[in-house]
N, C-alpha and C positions, 0 to 999 in steps of 0.2 A: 667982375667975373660972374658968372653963370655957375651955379649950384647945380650939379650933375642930379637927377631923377632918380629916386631911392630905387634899385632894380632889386634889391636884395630875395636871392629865394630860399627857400629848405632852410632856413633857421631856424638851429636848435643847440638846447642845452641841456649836458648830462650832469650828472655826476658818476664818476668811473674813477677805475681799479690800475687800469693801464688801459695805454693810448699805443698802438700802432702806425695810425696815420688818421686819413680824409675817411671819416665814417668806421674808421674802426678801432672801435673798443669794448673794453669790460666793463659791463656796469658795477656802479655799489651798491647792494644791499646792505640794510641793516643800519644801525646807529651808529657813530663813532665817539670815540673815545678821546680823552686829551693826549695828546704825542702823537697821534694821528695823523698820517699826512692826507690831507685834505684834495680834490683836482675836483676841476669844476671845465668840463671840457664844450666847446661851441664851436658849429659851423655854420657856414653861409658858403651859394652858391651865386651865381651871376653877378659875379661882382667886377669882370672884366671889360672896360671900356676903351678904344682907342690901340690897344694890347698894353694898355697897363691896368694897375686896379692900387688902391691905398682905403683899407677896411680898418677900421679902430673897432676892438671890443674892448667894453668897460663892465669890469668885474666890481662887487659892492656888498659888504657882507653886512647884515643885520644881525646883533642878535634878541634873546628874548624879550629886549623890552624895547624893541626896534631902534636901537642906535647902531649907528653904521661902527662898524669895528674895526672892518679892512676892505680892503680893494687895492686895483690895478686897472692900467689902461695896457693893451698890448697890441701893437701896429702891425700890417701885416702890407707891406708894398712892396710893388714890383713893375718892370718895364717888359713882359712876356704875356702870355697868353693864360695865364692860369686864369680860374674863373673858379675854381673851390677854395678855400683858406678854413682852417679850424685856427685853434688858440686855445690852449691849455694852463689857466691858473692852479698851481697847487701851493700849497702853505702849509705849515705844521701847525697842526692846531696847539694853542698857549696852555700853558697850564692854569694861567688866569681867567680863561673864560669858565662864563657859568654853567651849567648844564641848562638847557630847554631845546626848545624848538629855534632855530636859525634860519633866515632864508635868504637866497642870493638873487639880487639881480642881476641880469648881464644885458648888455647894450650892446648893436652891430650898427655903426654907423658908416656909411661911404661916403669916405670925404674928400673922391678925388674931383679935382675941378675938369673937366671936363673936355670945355673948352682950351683950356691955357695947356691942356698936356698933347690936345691934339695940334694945337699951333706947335708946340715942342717938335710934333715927329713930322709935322709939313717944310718945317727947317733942317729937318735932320739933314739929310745928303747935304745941302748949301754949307754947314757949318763941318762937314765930317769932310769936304774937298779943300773949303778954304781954310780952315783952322784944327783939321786932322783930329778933331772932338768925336768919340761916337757915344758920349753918355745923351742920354735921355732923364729930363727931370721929372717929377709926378709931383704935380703942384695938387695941393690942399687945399680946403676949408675948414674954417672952426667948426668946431660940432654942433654947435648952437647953430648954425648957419645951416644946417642939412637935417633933413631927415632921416629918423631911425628903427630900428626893431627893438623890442624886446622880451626876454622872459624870466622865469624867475621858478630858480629849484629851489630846496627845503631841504635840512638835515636835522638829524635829532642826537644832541650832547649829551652823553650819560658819563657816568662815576669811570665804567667798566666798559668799555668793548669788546664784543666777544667774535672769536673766529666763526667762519663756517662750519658748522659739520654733517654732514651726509652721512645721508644712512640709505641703503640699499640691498637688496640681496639675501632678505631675510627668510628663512625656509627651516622646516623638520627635516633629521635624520628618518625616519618616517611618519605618514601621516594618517597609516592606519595600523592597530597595534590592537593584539590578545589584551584583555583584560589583566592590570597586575602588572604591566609592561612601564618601564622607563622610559625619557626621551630628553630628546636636544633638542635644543632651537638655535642657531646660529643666525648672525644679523654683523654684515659689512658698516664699519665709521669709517669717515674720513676726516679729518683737519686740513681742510681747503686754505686756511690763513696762515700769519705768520705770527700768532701768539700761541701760548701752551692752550687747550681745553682741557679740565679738568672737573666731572660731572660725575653725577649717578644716573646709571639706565639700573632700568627695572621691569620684571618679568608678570603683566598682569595675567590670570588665567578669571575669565567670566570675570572681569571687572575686579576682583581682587587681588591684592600684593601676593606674588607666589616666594618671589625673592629679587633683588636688586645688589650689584655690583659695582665698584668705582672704575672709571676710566679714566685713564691720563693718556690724554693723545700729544704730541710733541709736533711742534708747526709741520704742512703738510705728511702726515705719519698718517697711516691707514691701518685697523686692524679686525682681526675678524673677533665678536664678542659670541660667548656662549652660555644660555641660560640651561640648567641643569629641567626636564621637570619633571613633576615627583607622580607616583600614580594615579591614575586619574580614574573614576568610576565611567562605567560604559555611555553612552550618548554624545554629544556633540558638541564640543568646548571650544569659546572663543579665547586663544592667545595675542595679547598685545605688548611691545615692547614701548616704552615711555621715555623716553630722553631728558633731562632736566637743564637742560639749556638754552640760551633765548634767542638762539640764533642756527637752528636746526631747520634743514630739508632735506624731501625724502625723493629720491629719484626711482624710476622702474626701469630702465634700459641702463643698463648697467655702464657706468661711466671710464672714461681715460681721461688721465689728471697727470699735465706735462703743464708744471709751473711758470706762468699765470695761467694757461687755458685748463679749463674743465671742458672736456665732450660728455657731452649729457644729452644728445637727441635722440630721435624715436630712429626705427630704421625702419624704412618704406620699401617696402616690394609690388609688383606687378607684372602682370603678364603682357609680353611684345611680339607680334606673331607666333611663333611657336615654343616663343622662349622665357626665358624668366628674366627681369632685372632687378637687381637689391640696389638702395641708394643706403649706406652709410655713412651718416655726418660725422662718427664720432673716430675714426682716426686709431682703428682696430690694431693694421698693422703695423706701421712706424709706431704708434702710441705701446704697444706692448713693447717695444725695446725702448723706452722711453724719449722719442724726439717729435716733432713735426714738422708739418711742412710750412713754418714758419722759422726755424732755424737749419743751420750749416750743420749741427752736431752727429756727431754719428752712432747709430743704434748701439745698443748693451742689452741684448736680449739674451744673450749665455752668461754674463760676467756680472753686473749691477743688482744688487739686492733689493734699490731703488725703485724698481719697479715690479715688484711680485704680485701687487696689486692689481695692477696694469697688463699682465700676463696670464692671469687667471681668467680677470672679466674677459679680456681679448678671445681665450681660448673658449670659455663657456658659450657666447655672443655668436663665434665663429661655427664653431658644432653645431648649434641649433640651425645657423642659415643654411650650413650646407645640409645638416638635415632637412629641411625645408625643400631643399634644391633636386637634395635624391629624394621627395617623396613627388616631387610636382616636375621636374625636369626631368632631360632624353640621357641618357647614358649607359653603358655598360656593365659588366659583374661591381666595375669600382668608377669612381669618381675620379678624372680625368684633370689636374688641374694647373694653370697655368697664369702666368704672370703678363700683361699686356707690354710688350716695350717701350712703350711710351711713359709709363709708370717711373714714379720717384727712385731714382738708383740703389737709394739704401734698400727700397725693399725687396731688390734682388738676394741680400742677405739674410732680414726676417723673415719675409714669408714661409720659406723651407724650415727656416727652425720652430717656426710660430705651428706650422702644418704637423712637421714631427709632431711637437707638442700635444696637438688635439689628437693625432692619433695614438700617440700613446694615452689619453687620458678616456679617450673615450672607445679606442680601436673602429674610428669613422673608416669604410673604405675608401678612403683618395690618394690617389698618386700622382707624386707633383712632376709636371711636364717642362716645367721650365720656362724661360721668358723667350714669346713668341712674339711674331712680325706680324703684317696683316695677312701674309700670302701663307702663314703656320697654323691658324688660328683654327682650324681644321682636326689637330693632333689633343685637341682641349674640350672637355665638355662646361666648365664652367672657367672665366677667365677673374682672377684681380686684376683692376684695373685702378691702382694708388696712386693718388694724385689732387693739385690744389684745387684745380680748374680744370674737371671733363670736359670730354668735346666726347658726349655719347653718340654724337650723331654716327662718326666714322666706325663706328660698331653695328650699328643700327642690323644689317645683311645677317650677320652672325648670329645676333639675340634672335631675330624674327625668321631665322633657317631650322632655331631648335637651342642655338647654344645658350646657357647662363651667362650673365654678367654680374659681379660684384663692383659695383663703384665705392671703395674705400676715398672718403674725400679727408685729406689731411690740414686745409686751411679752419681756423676756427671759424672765421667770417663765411664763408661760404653759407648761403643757407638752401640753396635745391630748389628752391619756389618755381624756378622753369622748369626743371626736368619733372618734377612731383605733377607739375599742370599739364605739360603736354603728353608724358607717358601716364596720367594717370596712378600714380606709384600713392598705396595706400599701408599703414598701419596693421601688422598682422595678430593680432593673438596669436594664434594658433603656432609662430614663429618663436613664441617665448614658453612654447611648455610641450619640447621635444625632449631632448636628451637630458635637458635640464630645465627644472619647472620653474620659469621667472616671471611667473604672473604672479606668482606674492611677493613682488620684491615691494611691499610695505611695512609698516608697523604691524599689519592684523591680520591674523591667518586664523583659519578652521581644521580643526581635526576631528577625525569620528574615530573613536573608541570602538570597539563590539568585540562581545564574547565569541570564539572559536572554539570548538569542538578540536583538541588536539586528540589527531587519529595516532592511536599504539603501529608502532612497524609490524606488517603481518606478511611471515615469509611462505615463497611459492616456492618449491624445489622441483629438480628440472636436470634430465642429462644424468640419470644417477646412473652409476656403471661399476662391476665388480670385476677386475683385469681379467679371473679364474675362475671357472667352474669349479676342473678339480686340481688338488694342488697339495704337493706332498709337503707332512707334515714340516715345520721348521724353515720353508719359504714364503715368503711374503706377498700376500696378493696387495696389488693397487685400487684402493675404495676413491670413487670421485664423484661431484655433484656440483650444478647451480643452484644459489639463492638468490630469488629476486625478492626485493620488499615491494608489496602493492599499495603498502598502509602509509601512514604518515613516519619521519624521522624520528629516532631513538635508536635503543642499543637494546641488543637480542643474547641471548644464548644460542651458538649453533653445536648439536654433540648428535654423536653417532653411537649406538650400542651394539653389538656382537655376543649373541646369545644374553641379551639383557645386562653386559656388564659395559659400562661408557669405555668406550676404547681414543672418542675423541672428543675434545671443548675448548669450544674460540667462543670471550666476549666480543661481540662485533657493534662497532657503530655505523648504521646504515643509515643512508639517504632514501628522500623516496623517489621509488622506481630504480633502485640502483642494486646492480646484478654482483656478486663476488660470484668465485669457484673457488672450492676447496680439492684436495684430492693427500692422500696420504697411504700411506702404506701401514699393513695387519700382519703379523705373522702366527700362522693356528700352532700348538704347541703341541695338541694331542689331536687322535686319528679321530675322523668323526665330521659331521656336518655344523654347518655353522649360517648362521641366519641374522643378517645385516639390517639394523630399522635406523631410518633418520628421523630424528627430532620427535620421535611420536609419531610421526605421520604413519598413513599409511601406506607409504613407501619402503618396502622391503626386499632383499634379494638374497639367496643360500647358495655358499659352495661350499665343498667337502674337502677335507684334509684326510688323504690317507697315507700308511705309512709307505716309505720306500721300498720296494723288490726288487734285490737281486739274483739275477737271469742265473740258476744254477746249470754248472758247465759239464759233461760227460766224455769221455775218453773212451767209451766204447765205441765203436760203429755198428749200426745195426743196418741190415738191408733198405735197401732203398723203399722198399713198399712199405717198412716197418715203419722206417724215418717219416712215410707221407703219413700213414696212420696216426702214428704220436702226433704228427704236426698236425693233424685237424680234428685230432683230441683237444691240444691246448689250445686251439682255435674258439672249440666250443667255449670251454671253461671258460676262457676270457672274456667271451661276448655273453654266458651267464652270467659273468661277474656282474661287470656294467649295466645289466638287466635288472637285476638283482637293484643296486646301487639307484638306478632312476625312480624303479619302485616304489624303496624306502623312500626318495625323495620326493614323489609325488605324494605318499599318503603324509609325510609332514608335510605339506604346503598345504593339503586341506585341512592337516588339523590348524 
């Protein structure tokens, strides 16, 4: 027999979390532990000959004093066309192994004979007419007898294994503050694994301990952590938070964590003729009701407490692109937004709720249009388009007309390298410190302190009005006025006096620039003039209270020329009165 030509390509070897399939998995980080389950994953490509293939990988564990521990051989044959095969050893690690350094070799041998499997399929028909056979055999070689690949991954044995935990999201209630002022620091964990974590974080301010807390996180659990800090003298203070665990990373794009996938990529933006397109690896929408586009399950974005986590960063994540979108994108008084059809079915259900959401948290204007067609795509200034595998090309008209596109991609595997190369799609700052500042989502933030000049409320009066001039005693005139504060917030005295005695007092707490009206009713008791001053100022207004006259009645008749006489007798009289009366009132307004 003739020993087949080692064809083997693309081999390699991981160590990983979970396996999917051909090239897809999760890596491991970090050390393990005993009880461990151990997977040691390999693949090989071109291994197809004749349409059959029979690949052997030999798995070989060393440990630290290089004695072989464990292994496995694992065959992978077939009479079809496949040309990829992987092979996944995994094992529980013993509780008698020792802690060190381990390393594995793996071996990819092809050991189909070649020749003898193509004489198999040059018989096939002859033996499948006269003897009704249609198997095919894939005759072998010893593996000493062929050649092979290999490589060789390493782990590290320790007492303890510790989960993942992430940290992300870390930020001030504010970041610039009166002297004398208090503050927060908030900072997002996650427990990425499935063991408890159990640590001290601690609060550095300028390199020293300010204060530190314990955390108990419970496998995959997420929680938001909050450093109290205390006052701080004016100038420009570095805050750091400190994790005490040995198995900690810090992410900046705020992650979805649908168990085993972690989305933790950047999100790339770019400009496409006159449009925008976002590339999102991390699986915004599906992932905030907790599923992807690697399972059957169906979202829990109203109901599942599971995911609060996952519905936060989503909604934060989401506000800032479309802020992005309405400050660099075409659209009207509101944001126009719609679902692609093509799009993963569940997210016919999230996005509406997910959309409510951010405009309740942030009052974004966008109104959602519903899931459109290609001949709709018209009624949308920016489209989601969720799904595992884009095909942006069939959008292309729309982006480069003016429209947005969001590409939410829900496969973990996915990574964008074509669309990011041929659209150009880049990395945005500016996209992580709109509505919400997520350029410090690390350990280490700056804040600047400075003294402010608190300005006292200093009020303008405005609109002041007395209902009556003149007004007989025992009725009540209507007194009314605007205050505006021009100064800074606090709380005022507002009072009115009437011939120097206070007739009105409101404490008032004002905003600044913020207008009240007041108006209330006086009634004069006795006859005589009266003079109205607000607050001191020198705003002032007088009317006069006189007593009531009544019209005396006569039962005589006198001549008609008598009658017109008296009548513009009392004609005079009355308009001396009122003469009289203006008088007086003019020479009191100059005193």
């Amino acid at each position: 027999m003739i020993a087949p030509c080692l064809a083997v390509e693309n081999f390699a070897v991981k160590l990983v979390e979970h396996v999917d399939g051909y090239g897809r998995f999760i890596e491991k980080t970090g050390p393990y532990g005993r009880g461990d389950m151990l997977r040691v994953y390999a693949q090989a490509e071109d291994v197809n000959h004749y349409r059959a293939y029979a690949v052997d990988f030999v798995f070989v564990i060393y440990d630290p004093e290089d004695y072989p521990v464990a292994g496995t051989v694992i065959r992978k044959e077939g009479t079809d066309w496949t040309d990829r095969v992987y092979a996944v050893f995994e094992m529980k690690i013993p509780d008698s192994w020792k802690t060190g350094k381990y390393r594995v070799e793996v071996y990819v041998f092809d050991v189909l004979n070649s020749t003898a499997t193509k004489e198999e399929y040059d018989s096939y028909l002859d033996r499948l007419i006269s003897g009704g056979s249609a198997a095919v055999s894939v005759h072998t070689l010893p593996r000493d007898e062929v050649d092979y690949e290999k490589e060789e991954v390493s782990f590290q044995l320790v007492d303890v294994s510790l989960s993942p935990v992430y940290i992300f999201d870390s930020g001030l209630k504010a970041t610039v503050l009166p002297e004398g002022m208090n503050n927060t620091m908030q900072v997002s964990m996650l427990n990425a694994g499935d063991k408890k974590a159990t640590f001290y974080a601690k609060l550095l301010i300028d390199g020293e301990v300010s204060s530190k807390q314990k955390v108990e996180l419970e496998p995959y659990e997420s929680k938001r952590v909050e450093f109290s800090i205390p006052q701080l003298k004016v100038g420009d203070h570095r805050l750091e938070v400190v994790v005490d665990w040995g198995n900690k990373r810090e992410l900046k794009t705020l992650p979805i964590f649908v168990k085993p996938y972690l989305f933790s990529k950047p999100v790339m933006v770019g400009s496409v003729g006159n449009g925008l397109l976002v590339l999102s690896l991390n699986n915004y929408v599906l992932g905030s009701g907790g599923v992807t586009g690697m399972d059957e399950n169906p979202p829990k974005f109203s109901t599942s407490k599971d995911y609060v986590m996952n519905r936060e960063n989503s909604a934060k994540m989401l506000t800032n692109i479309l802020a992005y979108v309405w400050k660099y994108g075409k659209h009207g008084s509101s944001l126009k937004v719609g679902l692609y059809y093509k799009s993963d079915e569940r997210a016919e259900q999230v996005l509406p709720e997910l959309l409510d959401y951010v405009v309740k948290k942030s009052k974004a204007p966008v109104e959602y249009v519903g899931t459109l067609e290609d001949y709709e795509l018209g009624k949308a200034d920016l489209l989601f388009y969720v799904t595992g595998s884009p095909d942006i090309g069939q959008l292309s008209e729309y982006i480069e007309s003016g429209g947005s596109v969001i590409v939410d991609v829900t496969d973990f595997y996915f990574t964008g390298s074509d669309v990011i190369k041929k659209y150009g799609l880049k990395e945005s700052e500016e996209l992580l410190s709109t509505f919400y500042d997520l350029r410090s989502i690390n350990k280490t933030v700056s804040i600047k302190l400075k003294t402010e000049l608190k300005l006292p409320p200093e009020l303008v009066y405005s609109n002041f009005s007395v209902s009556d001039f003149i007004v007989d005693v025992g009725k009540p005139v209507t007194i009314s006025f605007d205050v505006r504060n021009v100064g800074g917030a606090g709380t005022e005295r507002v009072f009115v006096t009437v011939n120097g005695e206070v007739v009105f007092n409101e404490t008032v707490n004002f905003y600044p620039n913020e207008v009240r009206h007041f108006s209330f009713d006086y009634t004069p008791e006795v006859e005589g003039s009266y003079k109205v001053v607000l607050d001191n100022s020198p705003l002032s207004k007088v009317f006069f209270a006189k007593n009531e006259t009544k019209p005396q009645v006569t039962l005589t008749k006198t001549p008609e020329a008598e009658k017109k006489g008296r009548g513009n007798a009392a004609l005079i009289t009355g308009l001396a009165g009122v003469l009289a009366l203006l008088i007086i009132a003019r020479l009191y307004l100059r005193q």
